[in-house]
C-alpha positions as CSV (number, residue, x, y, z in Angstrom):
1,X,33.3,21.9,-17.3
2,X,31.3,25.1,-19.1
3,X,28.1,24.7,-18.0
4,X,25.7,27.3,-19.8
5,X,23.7,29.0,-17.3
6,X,20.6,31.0,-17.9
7,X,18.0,30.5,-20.5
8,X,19.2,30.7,-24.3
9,X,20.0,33.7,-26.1
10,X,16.8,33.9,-28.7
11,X,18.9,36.2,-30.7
12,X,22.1,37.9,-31.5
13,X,21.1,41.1,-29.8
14,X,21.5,39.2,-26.4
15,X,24.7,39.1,-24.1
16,X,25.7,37.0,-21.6
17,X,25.5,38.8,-18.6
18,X,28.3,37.9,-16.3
19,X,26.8,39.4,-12.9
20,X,23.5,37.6,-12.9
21,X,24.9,35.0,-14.9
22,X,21.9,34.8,-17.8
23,X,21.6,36.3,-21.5
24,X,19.8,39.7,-21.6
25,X,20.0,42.4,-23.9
26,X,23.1,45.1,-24.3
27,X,20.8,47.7,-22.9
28,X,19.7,45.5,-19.6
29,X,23.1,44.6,-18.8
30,X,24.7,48.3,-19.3
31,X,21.4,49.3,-17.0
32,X,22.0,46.8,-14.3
33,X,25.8,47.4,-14.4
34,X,24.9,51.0,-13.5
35,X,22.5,50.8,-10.8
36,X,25.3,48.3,-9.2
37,X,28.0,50.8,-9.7
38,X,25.9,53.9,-8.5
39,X,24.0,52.4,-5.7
40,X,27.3,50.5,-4.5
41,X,25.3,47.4,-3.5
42,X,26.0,43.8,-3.9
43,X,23.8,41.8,-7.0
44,X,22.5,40.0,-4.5
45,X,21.0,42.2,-2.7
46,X,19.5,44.3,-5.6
47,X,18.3,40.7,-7.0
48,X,16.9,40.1,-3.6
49,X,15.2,43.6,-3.6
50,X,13.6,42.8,-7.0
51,X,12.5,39.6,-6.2
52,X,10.6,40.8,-2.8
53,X,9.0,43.5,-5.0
54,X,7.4,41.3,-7.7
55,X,6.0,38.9,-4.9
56,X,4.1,41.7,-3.6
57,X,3.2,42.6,-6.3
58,X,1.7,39.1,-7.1
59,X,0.2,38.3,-3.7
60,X,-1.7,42.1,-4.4
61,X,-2.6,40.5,-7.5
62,X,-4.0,37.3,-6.0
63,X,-5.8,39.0,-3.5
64,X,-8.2,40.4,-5.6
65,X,-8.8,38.1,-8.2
66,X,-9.4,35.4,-4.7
C-alpha cells in the first residue's frame, strides 16, 4: 500500500522529503536536513517549535485587526 503523502509536487524542482514526509524544494529539504543534524533534535520537536511560532504569530495578527 504506497500511499502518497503530502501535497503534490507542482513541479520537477520538488523532492519528496522523507523526514516530514511532503514534497518541497532541493533547497528546503538540504536546509531542514541541516538544522536537524546541527541542532541534534528530533523533527518533531522542530515541527512542533514551528508550528507554536506561527500560531503566535497569527493570534498577534488577530488581535489587532479584532
Amino acid at each position: 500500500m504506497n500511499k502518497k503523502l503530502g501535497r503534490p509536487r507542482k513541479n520537477k524542482n520538488e523532492v519528496r522529503c522523507k523526514i516530514l514526509g511532503i514534497a518541497v524544494t532541493k533547497s528546503e529539504k538540504e536546509r531542514i536536513e541541516k538544522i536537524v543534524k546541527i541542532k541534534q533534535i528530533s523533527i518533531n520537536q522542530l515541527v512542533r517549535d514551528l508550528f507554536i511560532e506561527k500560531l503566535k504569530k497569527i493570534e498577534k495578527d488577530l488581535d489587532i485587526i479584532i
